[in-house]
MMTF fields as JSON, N, C-alpha, C and O atoms, coordinates in Angstrom:
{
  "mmtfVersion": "1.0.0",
  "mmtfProducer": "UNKNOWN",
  "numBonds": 467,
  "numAtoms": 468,
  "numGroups": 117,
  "numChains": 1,
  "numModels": 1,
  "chainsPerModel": [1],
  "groupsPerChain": [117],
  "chainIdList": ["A"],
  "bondAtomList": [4, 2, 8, 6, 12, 10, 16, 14, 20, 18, 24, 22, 28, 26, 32, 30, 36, 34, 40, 38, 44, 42, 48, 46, 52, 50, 56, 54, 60, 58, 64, 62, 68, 66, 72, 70, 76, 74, 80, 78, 84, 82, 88, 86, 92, 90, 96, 94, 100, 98, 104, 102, 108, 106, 112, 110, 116, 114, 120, 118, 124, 122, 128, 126, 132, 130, 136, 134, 140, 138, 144, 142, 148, 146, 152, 150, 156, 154, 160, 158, 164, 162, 168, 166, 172, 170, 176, 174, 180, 178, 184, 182, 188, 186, 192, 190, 196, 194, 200, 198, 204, 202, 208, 206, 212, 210, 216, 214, 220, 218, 224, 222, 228, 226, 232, 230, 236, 234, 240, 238, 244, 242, 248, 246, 252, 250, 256, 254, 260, 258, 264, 262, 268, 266, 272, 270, 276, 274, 280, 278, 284, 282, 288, 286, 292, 290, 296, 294, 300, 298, 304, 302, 308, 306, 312, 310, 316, 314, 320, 318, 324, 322, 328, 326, 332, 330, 336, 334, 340, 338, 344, 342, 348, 346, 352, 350, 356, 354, 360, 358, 364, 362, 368, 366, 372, 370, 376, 374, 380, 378, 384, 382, 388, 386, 392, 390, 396, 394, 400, 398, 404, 402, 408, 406, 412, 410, 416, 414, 420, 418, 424, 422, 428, 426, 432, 430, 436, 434, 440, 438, 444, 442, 448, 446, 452, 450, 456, 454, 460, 458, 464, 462],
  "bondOrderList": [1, 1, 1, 1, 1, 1, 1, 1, 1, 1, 1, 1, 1, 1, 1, 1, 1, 1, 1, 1, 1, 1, 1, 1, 1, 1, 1, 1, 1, 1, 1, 1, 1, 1, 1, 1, 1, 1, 1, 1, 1, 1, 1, 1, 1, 1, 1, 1, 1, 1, 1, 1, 1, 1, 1, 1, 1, 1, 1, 1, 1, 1, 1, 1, 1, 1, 1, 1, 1, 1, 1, 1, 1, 1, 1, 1, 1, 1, 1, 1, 1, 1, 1, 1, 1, 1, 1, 1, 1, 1, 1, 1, 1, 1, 1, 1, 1, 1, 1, 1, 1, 1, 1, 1, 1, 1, 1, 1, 1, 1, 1, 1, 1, 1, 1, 1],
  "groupList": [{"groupName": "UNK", "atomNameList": ["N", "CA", "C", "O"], "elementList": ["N", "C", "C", "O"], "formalChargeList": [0, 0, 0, 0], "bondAtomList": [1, 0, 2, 1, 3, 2], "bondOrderList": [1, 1, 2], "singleLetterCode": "X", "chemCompType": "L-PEPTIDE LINKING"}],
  "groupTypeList": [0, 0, 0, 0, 0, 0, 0, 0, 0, 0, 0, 0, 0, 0, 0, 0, 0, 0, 0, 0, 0, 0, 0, 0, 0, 0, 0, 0, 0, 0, 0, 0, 0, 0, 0, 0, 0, 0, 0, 0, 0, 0, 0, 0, 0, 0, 0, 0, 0, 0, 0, 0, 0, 0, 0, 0, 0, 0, 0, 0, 0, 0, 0, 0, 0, 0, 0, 0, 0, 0, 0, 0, 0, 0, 0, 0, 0, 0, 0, 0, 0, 0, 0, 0, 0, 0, 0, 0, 0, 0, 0, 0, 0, 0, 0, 0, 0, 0, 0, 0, 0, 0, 0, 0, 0, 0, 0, 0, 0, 0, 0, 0, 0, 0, 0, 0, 0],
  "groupIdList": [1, 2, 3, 4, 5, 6, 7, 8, 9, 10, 11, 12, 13, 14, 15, 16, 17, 18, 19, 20, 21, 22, 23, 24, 25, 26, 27, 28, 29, 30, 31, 32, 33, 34, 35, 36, 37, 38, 39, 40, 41, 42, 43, 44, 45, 46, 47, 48, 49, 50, 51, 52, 53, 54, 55, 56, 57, 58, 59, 60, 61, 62, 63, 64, 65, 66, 67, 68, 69, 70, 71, 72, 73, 74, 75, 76, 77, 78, 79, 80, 81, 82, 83, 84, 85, 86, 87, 88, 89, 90, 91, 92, 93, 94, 95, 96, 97, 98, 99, 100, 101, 102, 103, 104, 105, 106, 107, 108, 109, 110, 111, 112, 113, 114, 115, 116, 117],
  "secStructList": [7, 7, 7, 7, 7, 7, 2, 2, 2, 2, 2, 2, 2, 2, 2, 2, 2, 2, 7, 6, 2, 2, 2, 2, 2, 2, 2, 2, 2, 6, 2, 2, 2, 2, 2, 2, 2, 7, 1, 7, 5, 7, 2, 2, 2, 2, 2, 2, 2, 2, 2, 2, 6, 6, 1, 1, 1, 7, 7, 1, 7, 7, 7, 7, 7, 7, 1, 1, 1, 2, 2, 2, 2, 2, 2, 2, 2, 2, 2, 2, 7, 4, 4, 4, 6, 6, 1, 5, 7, 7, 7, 7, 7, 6, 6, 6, 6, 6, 7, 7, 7, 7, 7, 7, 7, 7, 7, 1, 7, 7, 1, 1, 6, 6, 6, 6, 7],
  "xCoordList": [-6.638, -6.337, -7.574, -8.655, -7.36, -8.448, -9.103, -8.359, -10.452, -10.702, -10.459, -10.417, -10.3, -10.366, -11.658, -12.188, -12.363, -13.416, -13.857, -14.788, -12.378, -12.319, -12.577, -11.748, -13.324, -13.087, -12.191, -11.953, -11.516, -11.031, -9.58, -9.159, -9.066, -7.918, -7.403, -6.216, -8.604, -8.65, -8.327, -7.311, -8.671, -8.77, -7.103, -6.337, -6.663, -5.603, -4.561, -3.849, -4.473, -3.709, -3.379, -2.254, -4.851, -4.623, -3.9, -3.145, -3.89, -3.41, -1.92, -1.091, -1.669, -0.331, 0.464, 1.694, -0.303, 0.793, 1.099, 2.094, 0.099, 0.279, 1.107, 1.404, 1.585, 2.131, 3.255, 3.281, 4.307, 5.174, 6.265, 6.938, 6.499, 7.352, 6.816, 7.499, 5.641, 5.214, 5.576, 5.657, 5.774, 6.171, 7.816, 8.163, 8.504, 10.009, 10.079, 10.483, 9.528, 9.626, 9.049, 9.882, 7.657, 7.602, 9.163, 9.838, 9.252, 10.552, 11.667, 12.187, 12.191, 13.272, 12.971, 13.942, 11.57, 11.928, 11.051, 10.771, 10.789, 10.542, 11.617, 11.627, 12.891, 14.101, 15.065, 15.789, 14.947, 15.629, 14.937, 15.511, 13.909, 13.161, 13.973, 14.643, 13.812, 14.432, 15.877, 15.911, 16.654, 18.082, 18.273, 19.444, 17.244, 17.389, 17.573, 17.961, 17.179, 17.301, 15.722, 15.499, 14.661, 13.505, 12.813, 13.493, 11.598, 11.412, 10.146, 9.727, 9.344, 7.874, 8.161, 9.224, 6.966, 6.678, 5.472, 4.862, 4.844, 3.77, 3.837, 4.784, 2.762, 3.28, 2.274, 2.619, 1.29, 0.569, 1.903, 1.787, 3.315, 3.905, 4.679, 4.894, 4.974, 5.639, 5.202, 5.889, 3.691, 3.329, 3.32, 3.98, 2.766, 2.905, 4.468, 4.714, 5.261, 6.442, 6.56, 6.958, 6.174, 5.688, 5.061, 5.329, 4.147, 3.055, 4.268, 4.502, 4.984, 5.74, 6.522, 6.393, 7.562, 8.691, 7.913, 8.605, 6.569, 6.53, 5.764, 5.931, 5.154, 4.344, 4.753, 3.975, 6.407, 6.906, 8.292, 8.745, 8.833, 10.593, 10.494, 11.598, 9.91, 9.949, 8.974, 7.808, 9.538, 8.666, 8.047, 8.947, 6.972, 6.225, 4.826, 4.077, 4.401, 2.867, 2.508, 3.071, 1.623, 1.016, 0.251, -0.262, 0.111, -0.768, -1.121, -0.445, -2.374, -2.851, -2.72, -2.855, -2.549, -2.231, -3.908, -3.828, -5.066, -6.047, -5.158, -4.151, -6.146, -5.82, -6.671, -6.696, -7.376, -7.869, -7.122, -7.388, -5.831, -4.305, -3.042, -2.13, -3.323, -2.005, -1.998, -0.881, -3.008, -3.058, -2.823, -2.798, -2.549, -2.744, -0.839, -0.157, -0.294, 1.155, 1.709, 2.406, 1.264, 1.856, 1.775, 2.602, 0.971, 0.568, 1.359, 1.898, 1.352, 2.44, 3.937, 4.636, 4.448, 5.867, 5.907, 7.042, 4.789, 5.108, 5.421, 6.288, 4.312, 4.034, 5.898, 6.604, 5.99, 7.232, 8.775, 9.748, 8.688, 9.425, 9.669, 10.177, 9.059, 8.429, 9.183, 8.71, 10.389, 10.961, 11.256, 11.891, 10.634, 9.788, 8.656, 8.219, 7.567, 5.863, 5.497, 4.375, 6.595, 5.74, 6.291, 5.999, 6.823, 7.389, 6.398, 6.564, 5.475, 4.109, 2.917, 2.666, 2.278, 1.114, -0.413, -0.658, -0.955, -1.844, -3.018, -3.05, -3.973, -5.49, -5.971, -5.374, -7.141, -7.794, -8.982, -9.711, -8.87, -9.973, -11.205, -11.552, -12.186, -13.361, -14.39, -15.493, -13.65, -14.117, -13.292, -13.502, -12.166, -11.594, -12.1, -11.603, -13.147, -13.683, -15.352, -16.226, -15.379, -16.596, -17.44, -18.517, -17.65, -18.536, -18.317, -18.694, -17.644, -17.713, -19.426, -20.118, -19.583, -21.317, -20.896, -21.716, -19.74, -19.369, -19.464, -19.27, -19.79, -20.253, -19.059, -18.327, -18.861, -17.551, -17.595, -18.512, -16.469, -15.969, -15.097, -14.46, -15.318, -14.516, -13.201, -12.587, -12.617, -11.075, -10.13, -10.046, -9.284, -8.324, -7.729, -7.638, -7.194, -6.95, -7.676, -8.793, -7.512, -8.362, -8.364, -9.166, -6.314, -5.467, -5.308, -5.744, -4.464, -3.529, -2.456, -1.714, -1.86, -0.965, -0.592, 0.464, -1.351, -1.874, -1.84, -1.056, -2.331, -2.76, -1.282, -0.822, -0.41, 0.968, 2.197, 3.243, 2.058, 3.04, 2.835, 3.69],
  "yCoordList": [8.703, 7.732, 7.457, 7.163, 7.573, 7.434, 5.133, 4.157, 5.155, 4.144, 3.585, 4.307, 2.289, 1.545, 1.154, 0.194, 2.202, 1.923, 0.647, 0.005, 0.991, 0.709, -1.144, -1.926, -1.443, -2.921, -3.289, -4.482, -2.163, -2.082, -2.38, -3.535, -1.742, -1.479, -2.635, -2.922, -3.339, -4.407, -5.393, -5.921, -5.965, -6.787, -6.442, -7.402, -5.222, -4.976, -5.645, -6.502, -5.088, -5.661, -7.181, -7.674, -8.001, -9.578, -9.973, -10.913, -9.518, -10.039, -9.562, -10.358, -8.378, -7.942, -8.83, -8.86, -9.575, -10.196, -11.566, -12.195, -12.131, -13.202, -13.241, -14.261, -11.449, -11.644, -10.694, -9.965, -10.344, -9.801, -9.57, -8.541, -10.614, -10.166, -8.932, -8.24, -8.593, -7.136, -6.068, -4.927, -6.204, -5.101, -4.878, -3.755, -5.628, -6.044, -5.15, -4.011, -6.168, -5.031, -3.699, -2.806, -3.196, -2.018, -1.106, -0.343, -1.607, -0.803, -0.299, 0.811, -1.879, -1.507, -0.955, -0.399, -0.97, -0.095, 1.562, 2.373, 1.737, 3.04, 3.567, 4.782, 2.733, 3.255, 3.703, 4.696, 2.564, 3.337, 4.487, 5.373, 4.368, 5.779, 7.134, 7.912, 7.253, 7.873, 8.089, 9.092, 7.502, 7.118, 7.485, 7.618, 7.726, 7.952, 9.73, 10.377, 10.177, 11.77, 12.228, 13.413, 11.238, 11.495, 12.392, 12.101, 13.561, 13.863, 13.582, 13.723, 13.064, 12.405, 11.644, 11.513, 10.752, 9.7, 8.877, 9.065, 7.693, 7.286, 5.962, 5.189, 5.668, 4.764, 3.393, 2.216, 3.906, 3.278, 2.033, 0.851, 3.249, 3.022, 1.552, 0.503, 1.869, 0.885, -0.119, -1.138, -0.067, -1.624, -1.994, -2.971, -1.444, -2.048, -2.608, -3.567, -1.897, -2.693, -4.456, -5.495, -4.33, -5.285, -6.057, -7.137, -6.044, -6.586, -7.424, -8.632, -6.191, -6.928, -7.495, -8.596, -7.638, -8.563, -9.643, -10.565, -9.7, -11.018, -11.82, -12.993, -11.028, -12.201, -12.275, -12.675, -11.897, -11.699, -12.578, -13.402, -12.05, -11.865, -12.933, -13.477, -13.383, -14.605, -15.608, -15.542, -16.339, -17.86, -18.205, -18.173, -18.445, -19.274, -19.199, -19.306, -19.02, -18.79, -17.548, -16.496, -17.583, -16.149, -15.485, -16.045, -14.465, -13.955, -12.308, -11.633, -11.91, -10.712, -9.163, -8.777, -8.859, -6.962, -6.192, -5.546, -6.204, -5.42, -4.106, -3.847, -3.27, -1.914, -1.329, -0.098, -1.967, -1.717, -1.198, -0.415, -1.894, -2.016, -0.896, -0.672, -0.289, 0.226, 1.472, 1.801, 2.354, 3.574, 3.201, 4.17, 1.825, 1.018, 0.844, 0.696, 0.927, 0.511, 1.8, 1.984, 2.773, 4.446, 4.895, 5.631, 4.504, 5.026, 4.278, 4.676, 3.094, 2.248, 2.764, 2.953, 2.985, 3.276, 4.601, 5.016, 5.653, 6.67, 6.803, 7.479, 5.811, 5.724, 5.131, 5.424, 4.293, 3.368, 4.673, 4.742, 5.413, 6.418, 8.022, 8.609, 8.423, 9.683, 10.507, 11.034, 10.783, 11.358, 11.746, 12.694, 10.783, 10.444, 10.653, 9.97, 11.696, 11.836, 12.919, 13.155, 13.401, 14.093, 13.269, 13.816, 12.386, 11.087, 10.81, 11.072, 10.309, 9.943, 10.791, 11.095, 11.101, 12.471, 11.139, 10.26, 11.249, 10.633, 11.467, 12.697, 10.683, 11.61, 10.913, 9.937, 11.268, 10.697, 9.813, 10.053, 8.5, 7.645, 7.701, 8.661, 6.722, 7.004, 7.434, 7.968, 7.016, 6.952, 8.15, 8.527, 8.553, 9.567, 10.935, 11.956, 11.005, 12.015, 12.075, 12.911, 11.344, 11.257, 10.52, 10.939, 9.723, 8.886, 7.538, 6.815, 6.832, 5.636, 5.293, 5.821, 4.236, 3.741, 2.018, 1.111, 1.975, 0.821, 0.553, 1.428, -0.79, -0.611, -1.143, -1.665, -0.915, -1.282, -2.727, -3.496, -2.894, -4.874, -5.259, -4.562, -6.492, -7.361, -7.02, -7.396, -5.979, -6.249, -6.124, -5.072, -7.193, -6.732, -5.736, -5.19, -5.052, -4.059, -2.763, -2.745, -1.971, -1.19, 0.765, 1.69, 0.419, 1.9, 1.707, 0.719, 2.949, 2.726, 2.626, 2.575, 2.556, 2.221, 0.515, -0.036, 0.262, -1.488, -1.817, -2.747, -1.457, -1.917, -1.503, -2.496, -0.609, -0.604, -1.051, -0.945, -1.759, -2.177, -3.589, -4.26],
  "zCoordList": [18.547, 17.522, 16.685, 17.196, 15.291, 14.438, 14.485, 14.385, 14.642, 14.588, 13.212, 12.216, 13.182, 11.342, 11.169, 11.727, 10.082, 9.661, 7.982, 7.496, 7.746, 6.286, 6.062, 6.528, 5.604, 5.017, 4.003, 3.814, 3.135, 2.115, 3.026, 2.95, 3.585, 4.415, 5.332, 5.48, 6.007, 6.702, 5.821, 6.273, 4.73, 3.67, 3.11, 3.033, 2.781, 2.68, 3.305, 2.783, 4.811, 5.777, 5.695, 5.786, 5.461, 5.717, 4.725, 4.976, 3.582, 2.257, 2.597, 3.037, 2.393, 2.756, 3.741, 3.718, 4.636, 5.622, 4.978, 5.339, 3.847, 3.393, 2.121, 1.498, 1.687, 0.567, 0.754, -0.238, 1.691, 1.868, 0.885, 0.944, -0.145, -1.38, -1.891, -2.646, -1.543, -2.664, -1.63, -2.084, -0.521, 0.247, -0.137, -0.501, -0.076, -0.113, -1.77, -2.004, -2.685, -4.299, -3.936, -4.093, -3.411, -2.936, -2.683, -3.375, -1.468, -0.832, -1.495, -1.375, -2.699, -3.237, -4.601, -5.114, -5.515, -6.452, -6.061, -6.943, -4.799, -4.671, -4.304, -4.108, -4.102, -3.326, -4.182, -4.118, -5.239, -6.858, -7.605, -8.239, -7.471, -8.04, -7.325, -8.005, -6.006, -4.746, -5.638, -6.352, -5.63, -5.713, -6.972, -7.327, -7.909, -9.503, -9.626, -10.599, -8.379, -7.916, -8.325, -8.569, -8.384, -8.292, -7.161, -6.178, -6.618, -5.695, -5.294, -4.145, -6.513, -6.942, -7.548, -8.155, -7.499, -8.311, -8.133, -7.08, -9.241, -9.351, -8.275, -8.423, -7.104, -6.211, -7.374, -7.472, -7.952, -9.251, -10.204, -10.527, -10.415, -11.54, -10.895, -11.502, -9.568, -8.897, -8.635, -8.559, -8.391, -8.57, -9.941, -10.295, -10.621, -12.199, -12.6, -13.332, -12.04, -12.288, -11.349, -11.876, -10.178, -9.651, -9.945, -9.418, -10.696, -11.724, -12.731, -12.764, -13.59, -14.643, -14.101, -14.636, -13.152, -12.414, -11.668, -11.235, -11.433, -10.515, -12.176, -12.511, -12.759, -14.078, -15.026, -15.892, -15.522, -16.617, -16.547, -17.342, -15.196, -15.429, -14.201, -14.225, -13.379, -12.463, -12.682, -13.072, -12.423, -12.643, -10.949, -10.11, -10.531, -9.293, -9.13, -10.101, -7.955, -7.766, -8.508, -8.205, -9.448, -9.514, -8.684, -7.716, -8.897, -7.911, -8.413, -9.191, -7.718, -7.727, -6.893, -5.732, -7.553, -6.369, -6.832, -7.877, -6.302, -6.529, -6.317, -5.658, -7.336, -7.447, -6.298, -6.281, -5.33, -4.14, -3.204, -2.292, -3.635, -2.484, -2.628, -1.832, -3.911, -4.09, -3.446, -3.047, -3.198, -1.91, -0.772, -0.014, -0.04, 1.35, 1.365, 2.379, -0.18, -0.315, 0.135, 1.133, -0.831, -0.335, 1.147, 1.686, 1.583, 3.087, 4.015, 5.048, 3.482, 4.58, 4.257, 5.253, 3.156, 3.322, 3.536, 3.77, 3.534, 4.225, 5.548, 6.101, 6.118, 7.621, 8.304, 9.269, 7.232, 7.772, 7.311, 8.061, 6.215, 5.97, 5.608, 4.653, 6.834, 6.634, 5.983, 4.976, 6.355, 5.78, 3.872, 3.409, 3.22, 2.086, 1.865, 0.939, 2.577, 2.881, 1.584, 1.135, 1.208, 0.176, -1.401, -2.465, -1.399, -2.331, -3.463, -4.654, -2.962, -3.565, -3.128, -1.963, -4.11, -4.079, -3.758, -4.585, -2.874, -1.386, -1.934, -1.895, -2.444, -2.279, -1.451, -0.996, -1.087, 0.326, -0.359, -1.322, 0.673, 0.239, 0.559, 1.247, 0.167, 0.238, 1.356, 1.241, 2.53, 3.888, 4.921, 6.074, 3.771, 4.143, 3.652, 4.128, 2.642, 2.136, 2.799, 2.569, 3.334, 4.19, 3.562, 3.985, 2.853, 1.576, 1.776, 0.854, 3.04, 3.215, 3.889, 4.76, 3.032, 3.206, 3.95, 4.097, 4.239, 4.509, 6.177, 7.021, 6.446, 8.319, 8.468, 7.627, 9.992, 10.583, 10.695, 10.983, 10.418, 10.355, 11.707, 12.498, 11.63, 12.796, 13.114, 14.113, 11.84, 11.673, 12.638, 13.271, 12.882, 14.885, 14.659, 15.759, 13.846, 14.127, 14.58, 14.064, 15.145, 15.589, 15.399, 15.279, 15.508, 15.277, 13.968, 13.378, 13.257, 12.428, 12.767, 11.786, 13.829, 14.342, 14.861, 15.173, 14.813, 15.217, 13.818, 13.633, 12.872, 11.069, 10.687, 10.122, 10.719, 10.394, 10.869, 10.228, 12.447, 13.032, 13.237, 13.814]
}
């Protein structure tokens, strides 16, 4: 099992659990993309639509999606729907190309399996 080195990823995770409506829009407009007879697509384009439906077309808390996060979105609904793994085109991040200068953090998670479940 690969350790979690990432601070980027960790930081990810915490936010994600505090902002679960963006997972929920995740799901369902990558599912219409899917459903549109799409076989690719931009996982970029889908938050930006996310972007426009939570600060445009709904009224409440605003809030932010760093573009830190949106490779952390693709990987999770792959992880969660594999059968969809070649859906969204995945380059490898910074610590995945060997160029993370970042020290390991507190973060409880430890797997990626622990950080996705």
């Amino acid at each position: 099992m690969e350790t979690i080195e990432d601070k980027t990823k960790c930081k990810w995770w915490a936010w994600h659990k505090k902002n679960p409506q963006v997972w929920v829009l995740f799901q369902k407009f990558t599912f219409e993309a899917i459903r549109s007879g799409r076989t690719h697509y931009s996982h970029w384009a889908v938050i930006s639509r996310i972007r426009w439906e939570t600060d445009i077309i709904t009224k409440g808390n605003p809030f932010k999606i760093s573009n830190d996060f949106i490779g952390y979105y693709a990987r999770y609904f792959i992880h969660q729907y594999p059968e969809h793994k070649d859906f969204f085109v995945i380059k490898p991040l910074k610590h995945e190309r060997g160029k993370a200068n970042e020290k390991k953090n507190n973060c409880k998670a430890k797997t990626i399996e622990e950080l996705f479940n």
